[in-house]
C-alpha positions in Angstrom: -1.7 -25.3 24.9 -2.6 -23.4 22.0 -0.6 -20.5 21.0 -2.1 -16.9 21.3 -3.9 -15.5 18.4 -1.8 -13.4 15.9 -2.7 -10.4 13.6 -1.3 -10.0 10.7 -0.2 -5.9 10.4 0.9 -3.5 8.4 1.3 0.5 8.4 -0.1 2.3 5.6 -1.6 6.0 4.9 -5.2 5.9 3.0 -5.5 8.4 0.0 -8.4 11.3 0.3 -11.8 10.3 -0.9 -11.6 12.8 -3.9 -8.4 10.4 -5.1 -10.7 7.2 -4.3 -13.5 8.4 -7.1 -11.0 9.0 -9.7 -8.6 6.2 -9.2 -11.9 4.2 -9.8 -12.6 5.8 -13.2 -8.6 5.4 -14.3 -8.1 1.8 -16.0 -9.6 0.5 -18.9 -11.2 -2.6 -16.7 -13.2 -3.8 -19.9 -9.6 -4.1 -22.0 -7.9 -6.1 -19.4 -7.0 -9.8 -18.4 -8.8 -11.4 -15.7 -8.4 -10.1 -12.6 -10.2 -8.2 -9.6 -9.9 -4.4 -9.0 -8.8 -3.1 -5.6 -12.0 -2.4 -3.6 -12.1 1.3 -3.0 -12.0 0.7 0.9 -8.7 -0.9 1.1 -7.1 1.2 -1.5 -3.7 2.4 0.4 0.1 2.8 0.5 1.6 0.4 2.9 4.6 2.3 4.5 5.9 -1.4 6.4 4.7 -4.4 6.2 5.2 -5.8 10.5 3.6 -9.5 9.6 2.0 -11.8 12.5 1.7 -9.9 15.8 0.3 -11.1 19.1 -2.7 -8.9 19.8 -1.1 -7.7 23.0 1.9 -5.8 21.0 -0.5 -3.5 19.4 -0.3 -1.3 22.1 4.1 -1.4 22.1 3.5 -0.8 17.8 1.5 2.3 18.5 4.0 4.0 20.8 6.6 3.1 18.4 4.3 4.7 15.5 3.8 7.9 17.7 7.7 8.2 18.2 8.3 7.5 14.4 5.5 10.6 13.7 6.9 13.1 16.4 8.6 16.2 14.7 7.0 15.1 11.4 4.6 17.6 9.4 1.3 16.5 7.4 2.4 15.8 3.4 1.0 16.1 0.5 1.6 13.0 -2.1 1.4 13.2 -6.2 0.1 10.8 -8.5 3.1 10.2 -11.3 1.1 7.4 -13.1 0.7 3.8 -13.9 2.6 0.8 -13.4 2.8 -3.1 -14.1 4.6 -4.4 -10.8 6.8 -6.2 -10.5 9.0 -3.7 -12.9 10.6 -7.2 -13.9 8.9 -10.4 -15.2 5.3 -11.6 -15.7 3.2 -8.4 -13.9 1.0 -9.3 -11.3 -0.8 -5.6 -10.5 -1.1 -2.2 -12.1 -0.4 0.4 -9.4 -1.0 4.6 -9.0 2.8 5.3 -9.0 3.6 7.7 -6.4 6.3 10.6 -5.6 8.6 10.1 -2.6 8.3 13.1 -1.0 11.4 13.7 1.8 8.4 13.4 5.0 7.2 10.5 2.9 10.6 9.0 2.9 11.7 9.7 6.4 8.5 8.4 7.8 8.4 5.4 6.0 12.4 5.1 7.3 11.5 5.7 10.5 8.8 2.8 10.9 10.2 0.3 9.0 13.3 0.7 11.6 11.4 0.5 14.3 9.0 -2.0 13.6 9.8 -4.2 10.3 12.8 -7.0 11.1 16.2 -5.6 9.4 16.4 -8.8 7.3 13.0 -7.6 5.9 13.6 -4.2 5.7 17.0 -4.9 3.8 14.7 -6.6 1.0 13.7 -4.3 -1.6 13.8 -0.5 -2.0 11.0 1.1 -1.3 8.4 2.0 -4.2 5.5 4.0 -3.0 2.4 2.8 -5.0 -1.2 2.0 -4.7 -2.4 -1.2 -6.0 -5.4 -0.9 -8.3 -5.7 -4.2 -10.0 -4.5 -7.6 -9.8 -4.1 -10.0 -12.3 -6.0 -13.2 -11.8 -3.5 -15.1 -13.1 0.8 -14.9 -14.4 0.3 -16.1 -17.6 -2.5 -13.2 -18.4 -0.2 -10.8 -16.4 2.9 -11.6 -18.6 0.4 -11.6 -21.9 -0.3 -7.8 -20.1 3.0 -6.6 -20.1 3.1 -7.1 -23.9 0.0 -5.7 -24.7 0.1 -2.8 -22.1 3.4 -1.7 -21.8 3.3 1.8 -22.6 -0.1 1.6 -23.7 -1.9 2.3 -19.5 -3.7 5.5 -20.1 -2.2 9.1 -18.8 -4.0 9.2 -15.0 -4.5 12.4 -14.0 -5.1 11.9 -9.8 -5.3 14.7 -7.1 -2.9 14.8 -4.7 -3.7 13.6 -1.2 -2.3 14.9 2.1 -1.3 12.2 4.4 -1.7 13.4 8.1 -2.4 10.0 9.9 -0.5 6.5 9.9 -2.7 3.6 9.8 -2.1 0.4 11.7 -4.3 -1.9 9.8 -4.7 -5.7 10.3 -5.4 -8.2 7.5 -7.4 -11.0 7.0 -7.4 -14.0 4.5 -10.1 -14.7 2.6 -10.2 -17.2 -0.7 -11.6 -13.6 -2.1 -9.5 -11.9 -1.2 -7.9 -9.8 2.1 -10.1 -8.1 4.2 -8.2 -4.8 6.1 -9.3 -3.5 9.6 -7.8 0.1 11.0 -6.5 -1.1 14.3 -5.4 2.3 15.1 -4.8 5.4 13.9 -2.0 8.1 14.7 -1.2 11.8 13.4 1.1 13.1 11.2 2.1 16.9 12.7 
């Protein structure tokens, strides 16, 4: 018998359209090693990462979204710049950098308890960033980190208020993941 189909989730806020246009005008694409640029659409900040789900969770991870929200208040996020991620080793993106706000923080807390395996969770700190390019290969991201340390341009982004949580499933493709909002809940 063939297993159930799985989705593969994660939680994330989506910036305003005003941050959208200019985070499209911010890198210097024609100066940069090979690589794709995010597609406006699926620019983000993931909050948890859940992984494969069966279909028939979704409706348990929406409750436990709407329980993490409850008592929280809409937030406004700040651009602080740009960064090659990982901090350490060959880069493999340049990312908006973000502030961590304390409702940023505690929401992002509050769902990754809930719904991201402790083992997981326990992994890294948490770096809120949006991913605006990735390097097409390491060997041009490490060549990257020489040449552009220091040298990514000043960004100057609006800030965004973030007054929904996005449940948003992922799809493979060779070019690249497609995202689909599965759901949507409010912040406040």
């Amino acid at each position: 018998m063939k297993p159930p189909p799985s989705l593969r989730l994660f939680l994330a806020l989506y910036p305003s359209q005003p941050w959208i246009d200019a985070a499209g005008a911010c890198l210097p694409l024609a100066e940069l090693p090979d690589g794709r640029s995010t597609p406006s659409e699926q620019l983000h900040l993931t909050l948890a990462f859940i992984g494969d789900r069966r279909e028939s969770d979704v409706p348990r991870i929406v409750e436990s979204m709407q329980a993490a929200v409850a008592g929280l208040r809409t937030f406004d996020v700040q651009t602080t710049g740009l960064a090659l991620l990982p901090e350490a080793g060959p880069p493999r993106l340049i990312a908006a950098s973000l502030t961590l706000p304390p409702a940023l923080f505690e929401v992002q807390r509050r769902l990754a308890r809930r719904l991201v395996s402790e083992r997981a969770s326990k992994r890294s700190e948490y770096t809120p960033h949006i991913t605006l390019y990735r390097f097409a290969h390491e060997q041009a991201g490490a060549d990257a980190r020489a040449k552009l340390e220091g040298q990514l341009p000043p960004v100057y982004l609006p800030t965004f208020r973030a007054s929904e949580v996005c449940l948003v499933a992922s799809v493979l493709h060779p070019l690249g993941a497609r995202h689909k909002i599965v759901e949507r809940v409010a912040v406040g």
